[in-house]
N, CA, C and O atoms as a DFTB+ gen file, in Angstrom:
396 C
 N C O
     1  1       0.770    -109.389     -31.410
     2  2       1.956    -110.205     -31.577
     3  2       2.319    -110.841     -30.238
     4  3       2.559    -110.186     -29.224
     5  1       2.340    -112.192     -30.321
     6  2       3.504    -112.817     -29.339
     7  2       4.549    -112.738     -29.342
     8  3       5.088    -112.854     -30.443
     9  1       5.524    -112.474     -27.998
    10  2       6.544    -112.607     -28.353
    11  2       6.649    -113.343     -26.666
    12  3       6.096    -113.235     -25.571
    13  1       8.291    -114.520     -27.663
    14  2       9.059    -115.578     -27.218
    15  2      10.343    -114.930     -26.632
    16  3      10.691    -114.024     -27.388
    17  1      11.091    -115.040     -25.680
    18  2      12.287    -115.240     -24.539
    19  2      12.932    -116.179     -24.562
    20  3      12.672    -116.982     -25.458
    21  1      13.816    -116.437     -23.805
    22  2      14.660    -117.778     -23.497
    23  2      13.909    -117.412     -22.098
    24  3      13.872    -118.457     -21.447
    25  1      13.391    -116.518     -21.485
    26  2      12.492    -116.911     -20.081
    27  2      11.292    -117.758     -20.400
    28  3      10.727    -118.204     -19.402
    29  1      10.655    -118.155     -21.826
    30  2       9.698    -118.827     -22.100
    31  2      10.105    -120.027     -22.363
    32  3       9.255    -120.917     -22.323
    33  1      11.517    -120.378     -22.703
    34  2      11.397    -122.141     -22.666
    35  2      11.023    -122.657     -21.793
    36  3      10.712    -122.271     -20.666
    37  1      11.030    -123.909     -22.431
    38  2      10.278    -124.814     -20.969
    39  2       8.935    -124.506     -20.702
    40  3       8.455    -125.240     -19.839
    41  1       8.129    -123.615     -21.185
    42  2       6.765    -123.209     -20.690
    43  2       6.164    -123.124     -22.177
    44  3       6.782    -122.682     -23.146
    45  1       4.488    -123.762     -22.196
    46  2       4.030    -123.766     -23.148
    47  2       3.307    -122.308     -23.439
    48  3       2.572    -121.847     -22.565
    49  1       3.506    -121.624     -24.605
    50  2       2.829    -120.356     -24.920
    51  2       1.549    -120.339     -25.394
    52  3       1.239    -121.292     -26.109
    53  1       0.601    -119.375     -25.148
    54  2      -0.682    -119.403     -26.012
    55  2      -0.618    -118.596     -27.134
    56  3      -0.256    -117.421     -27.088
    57  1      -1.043    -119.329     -28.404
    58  2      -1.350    -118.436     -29.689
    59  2      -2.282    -118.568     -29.919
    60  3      -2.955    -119.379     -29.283
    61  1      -2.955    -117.639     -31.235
    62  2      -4.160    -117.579     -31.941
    63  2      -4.023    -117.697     -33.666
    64  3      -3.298    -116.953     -34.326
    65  1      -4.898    -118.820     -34.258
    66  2      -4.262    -118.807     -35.532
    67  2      -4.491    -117.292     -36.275
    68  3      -5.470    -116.587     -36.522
    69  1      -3.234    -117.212     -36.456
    70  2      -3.595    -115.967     -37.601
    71  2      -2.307    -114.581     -36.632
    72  3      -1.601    -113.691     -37.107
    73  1      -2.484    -114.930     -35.520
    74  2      -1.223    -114.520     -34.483
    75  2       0.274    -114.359     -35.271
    76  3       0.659    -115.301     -35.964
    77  1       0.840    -113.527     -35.184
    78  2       2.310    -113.526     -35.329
    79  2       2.701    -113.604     -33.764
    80  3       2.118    -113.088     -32.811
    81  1       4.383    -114.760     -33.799
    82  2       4.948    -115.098     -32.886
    83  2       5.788    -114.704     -33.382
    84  3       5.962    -114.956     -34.574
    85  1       6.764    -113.828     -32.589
    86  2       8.391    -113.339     -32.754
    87  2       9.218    -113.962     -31.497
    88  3       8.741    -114.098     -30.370
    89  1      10.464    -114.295     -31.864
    90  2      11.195    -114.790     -31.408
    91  2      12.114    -114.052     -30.977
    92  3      13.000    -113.943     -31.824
    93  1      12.377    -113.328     -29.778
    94  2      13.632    -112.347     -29.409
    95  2      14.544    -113.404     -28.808
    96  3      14.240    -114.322     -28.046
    97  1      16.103    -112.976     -29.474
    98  2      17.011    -113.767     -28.409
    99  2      18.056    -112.790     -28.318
   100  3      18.013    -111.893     -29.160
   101  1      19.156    -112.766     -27.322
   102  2      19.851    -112.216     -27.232
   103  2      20.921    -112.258     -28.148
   104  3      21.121    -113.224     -28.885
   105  1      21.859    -110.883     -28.118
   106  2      22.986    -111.048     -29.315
   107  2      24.318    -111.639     -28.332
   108  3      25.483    -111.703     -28.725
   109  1      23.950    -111.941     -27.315
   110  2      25.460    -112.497     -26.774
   111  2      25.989    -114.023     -27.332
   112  3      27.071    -114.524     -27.026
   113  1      25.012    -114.610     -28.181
   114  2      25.055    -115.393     -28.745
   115  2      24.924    -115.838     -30.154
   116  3      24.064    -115.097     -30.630
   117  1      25.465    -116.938     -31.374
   118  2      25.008    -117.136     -32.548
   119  2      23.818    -117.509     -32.148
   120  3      23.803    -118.200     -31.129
   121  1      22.620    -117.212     -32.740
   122  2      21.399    -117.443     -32.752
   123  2      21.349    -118.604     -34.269
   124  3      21.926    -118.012     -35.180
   125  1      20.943    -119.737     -34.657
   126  2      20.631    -120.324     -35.276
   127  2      18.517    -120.595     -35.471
   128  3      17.836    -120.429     -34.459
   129  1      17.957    -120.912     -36.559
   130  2      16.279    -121.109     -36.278
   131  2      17.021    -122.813     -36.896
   132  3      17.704    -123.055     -37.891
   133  1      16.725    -123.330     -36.266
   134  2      17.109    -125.081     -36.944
   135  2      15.268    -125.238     -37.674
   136  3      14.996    -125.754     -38.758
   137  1      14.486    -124.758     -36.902
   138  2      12.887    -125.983     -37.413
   139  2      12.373    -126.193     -36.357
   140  3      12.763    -126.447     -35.217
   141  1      10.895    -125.983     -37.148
   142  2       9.823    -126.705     -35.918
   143  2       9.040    -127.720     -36.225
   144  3       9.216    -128.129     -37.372
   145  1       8.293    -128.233     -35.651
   146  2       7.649    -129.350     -35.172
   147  2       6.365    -129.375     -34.542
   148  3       6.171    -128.723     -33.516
   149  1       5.244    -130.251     -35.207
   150  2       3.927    -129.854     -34.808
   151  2       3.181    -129.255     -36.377
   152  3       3.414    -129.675     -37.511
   153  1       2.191    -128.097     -35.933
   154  2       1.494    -127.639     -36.893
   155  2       2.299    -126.501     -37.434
   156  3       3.336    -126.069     -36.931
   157  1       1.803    -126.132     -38.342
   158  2       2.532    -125.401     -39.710
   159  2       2.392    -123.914     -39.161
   160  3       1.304    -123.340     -39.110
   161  1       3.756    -123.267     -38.700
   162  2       3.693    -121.594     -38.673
   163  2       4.259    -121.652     -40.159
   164  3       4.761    -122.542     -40.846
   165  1       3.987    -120.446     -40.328
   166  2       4.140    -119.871     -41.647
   167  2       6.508    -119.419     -41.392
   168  3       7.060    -118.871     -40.437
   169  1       7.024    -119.874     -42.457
   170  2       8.431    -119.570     -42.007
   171  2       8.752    -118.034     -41.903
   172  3       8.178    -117.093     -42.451
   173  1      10.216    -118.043     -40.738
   174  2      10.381    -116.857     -40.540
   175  2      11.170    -115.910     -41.227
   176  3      12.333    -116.047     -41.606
   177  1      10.202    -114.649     -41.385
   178  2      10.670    -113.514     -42.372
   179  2      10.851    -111.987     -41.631
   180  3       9.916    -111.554     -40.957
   181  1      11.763    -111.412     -41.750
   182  2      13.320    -112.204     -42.285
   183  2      13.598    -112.838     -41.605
   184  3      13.190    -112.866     -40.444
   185  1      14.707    -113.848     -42.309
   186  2      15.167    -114.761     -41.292
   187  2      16.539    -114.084     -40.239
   188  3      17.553    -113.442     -40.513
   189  1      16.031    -114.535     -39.132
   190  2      17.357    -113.954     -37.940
   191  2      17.615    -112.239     -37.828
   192  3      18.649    -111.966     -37.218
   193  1      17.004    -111.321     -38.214
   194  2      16.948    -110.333     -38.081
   195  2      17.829    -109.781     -36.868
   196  3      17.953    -110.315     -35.766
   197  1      18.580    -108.253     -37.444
   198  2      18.982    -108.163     -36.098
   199  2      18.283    -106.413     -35.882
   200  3      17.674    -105.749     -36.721
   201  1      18.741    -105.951     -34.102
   202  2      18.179    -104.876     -33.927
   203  2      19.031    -103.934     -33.125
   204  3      19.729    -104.419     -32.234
   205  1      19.049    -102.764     -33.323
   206  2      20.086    -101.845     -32.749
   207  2      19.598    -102.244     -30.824
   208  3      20.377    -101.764     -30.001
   209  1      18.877    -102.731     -30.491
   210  2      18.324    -103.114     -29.241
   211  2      19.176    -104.434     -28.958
   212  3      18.887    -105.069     -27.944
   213  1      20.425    -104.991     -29.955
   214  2      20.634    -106.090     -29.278
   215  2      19.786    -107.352     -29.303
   216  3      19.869    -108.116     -28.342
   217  1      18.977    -107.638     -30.318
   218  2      18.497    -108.958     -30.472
   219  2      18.281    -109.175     -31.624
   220  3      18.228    -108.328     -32.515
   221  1      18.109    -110.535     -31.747
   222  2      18.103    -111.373     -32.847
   223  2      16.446    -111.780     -32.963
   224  3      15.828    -112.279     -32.022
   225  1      15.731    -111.413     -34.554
   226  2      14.518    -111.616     -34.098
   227  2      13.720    -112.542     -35.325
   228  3      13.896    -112.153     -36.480
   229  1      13.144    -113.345     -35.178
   230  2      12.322    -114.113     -36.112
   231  2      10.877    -114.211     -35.925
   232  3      10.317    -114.778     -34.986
   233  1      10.302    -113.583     -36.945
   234  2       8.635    -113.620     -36.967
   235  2       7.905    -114.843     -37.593
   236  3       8.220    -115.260     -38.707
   237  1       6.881    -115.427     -36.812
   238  2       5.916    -116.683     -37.499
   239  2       4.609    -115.836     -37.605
   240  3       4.372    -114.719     -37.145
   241  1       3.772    -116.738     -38.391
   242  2       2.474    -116.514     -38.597
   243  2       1.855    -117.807     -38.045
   244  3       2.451    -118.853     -38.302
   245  1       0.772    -117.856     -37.344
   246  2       0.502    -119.305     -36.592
   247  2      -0.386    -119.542     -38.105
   248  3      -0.834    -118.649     -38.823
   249  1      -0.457    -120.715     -38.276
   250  2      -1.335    -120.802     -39.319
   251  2      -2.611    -122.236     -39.620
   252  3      -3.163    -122.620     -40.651
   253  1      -2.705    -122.789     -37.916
   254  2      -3.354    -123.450     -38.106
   255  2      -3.410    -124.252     -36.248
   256  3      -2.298    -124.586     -35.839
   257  1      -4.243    -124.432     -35.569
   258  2      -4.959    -124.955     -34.524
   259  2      -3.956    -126.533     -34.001
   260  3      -4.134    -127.655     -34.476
   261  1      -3.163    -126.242     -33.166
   262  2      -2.356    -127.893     -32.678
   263  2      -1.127    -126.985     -32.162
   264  3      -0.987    -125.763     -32.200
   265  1      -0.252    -128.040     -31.648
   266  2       0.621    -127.895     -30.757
   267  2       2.069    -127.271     -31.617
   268  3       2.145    -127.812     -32.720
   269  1       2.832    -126.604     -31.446
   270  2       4.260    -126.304     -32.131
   271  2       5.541    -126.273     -31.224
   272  3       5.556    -126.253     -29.994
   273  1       6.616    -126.273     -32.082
   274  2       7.571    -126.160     -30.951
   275  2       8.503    -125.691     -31.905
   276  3       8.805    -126.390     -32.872
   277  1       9.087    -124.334     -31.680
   278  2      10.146    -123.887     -32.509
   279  2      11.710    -124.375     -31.940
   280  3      11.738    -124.511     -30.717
   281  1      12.754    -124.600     -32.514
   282  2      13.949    -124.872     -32.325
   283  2      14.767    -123.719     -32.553
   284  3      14.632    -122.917     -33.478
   285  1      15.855    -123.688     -31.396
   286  2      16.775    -122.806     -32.179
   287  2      17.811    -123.362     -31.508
   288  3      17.567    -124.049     -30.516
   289  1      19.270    -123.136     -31.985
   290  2      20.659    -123.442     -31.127
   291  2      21.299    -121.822     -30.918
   292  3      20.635    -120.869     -31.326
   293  1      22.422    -121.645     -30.358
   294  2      23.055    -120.644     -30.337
   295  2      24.865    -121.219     -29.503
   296  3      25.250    -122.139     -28.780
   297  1      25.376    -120.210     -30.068
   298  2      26.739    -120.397     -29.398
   299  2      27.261    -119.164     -28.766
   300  3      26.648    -118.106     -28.905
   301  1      28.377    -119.238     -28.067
   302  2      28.765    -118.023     -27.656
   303  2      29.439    -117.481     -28.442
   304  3      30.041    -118.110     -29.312
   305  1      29.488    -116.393     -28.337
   306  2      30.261    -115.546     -28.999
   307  2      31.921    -115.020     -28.340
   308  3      32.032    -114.364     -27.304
   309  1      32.719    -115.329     -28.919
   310  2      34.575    -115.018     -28.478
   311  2      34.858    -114.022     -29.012
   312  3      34.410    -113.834     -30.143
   313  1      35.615    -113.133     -28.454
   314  2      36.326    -111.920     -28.835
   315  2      37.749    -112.898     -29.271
   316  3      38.221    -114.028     -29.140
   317  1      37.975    -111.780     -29.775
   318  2      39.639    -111.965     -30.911
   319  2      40.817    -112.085     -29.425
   320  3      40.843    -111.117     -28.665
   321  1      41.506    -113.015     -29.199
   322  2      42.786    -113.037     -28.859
   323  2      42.276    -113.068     -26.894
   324  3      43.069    -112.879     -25.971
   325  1      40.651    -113.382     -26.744
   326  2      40.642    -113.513     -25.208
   327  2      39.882    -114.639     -25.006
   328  3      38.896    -115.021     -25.637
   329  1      40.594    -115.271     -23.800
   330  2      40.486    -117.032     -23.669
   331  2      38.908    -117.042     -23.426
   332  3      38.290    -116.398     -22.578
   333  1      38.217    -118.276     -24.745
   334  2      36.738    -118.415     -24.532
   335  2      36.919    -119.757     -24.730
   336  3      37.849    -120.236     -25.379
   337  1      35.786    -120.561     -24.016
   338  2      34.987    -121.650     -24.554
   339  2      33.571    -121.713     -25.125
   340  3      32.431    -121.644     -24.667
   341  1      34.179    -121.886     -26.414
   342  2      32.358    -122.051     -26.881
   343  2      31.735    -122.776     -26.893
   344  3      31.957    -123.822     -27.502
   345  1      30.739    -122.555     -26.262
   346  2      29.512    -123.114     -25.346
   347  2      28.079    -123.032     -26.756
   348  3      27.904    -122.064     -27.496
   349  1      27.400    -124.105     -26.764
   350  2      26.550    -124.463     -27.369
   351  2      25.595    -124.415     -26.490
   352  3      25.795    -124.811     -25.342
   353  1      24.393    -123.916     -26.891
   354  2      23.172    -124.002     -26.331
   355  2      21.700    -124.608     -27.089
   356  3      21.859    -124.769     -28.299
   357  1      20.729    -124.857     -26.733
   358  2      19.458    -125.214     -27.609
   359  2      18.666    -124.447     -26.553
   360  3      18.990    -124.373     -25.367
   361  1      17.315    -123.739     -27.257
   362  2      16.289    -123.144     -27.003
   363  2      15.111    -124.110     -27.777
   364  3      15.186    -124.658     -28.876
   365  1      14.146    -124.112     -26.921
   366  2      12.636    -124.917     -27.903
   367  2      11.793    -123.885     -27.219
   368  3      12.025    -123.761     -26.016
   369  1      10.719    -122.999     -27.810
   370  2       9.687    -122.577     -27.712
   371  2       8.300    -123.106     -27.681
   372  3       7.639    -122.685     -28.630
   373  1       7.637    -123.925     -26.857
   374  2       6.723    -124.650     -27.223
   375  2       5.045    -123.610     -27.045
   376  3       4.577    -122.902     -26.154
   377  1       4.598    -124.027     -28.397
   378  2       3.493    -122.957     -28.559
   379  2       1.762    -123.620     -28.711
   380  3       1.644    -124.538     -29.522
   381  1       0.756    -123.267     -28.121
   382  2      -0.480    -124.095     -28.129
   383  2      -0.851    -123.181     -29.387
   384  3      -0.529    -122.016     -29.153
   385  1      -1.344    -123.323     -30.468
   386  2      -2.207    -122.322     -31.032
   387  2      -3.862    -122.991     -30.880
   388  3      -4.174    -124.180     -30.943
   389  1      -4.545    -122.090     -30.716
   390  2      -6.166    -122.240     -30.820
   391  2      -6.799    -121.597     -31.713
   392  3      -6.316    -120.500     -31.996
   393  1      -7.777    -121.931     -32.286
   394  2      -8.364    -121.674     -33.697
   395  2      -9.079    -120.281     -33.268
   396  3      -9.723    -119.637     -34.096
């Protein structure tokens, strides 16, 4: 299994078709999966998963040789009754798979 960071944006990942890619993100944030772009991972199951470890997790199946790029957004998260601004973010995972 691969697994994806927000230390991996911006940097292209290597896969293998047939590879599962998981997506860890942190829970300090709404984690959203918006869609990807490129060649066909198989969609993620379950979707947005969470883990007593504090993350939010989405599994692909690579399923075919070309370039991908997963999307996700996230927001912050506010506690009840203490001054926040919520802050929007975007994550892209960009992934090579090779046959």
């Amino acid at each position: 299994m691969v697994i994806v960071t927000p230390s991996n944006a911006g940097a292209t990942t290597a896969v293998k078709v047939g590879q599962l890619v998981q997506a860890q993100l942190p829970y300090d944030r709404n984690w959203v999966y918006i869609g990807q772009s490129g060649v066909t991972l198989a969609p993620p199951t379950p979707s947005g998963s969470h883990t007593s470890d504090g993350l939010y997790l989405w599994t692909f199946r690579a399923e075919m040789a070309g370039d991908a790029t997963l999307h996700f957004t996230g927001k912050t998260v506010c506690q009840a009754n203490v001054p926040c601004t919520p802050l929007a973010f975007t994550l892209n995972f960009a992934l090579r798979v090779a046959a």
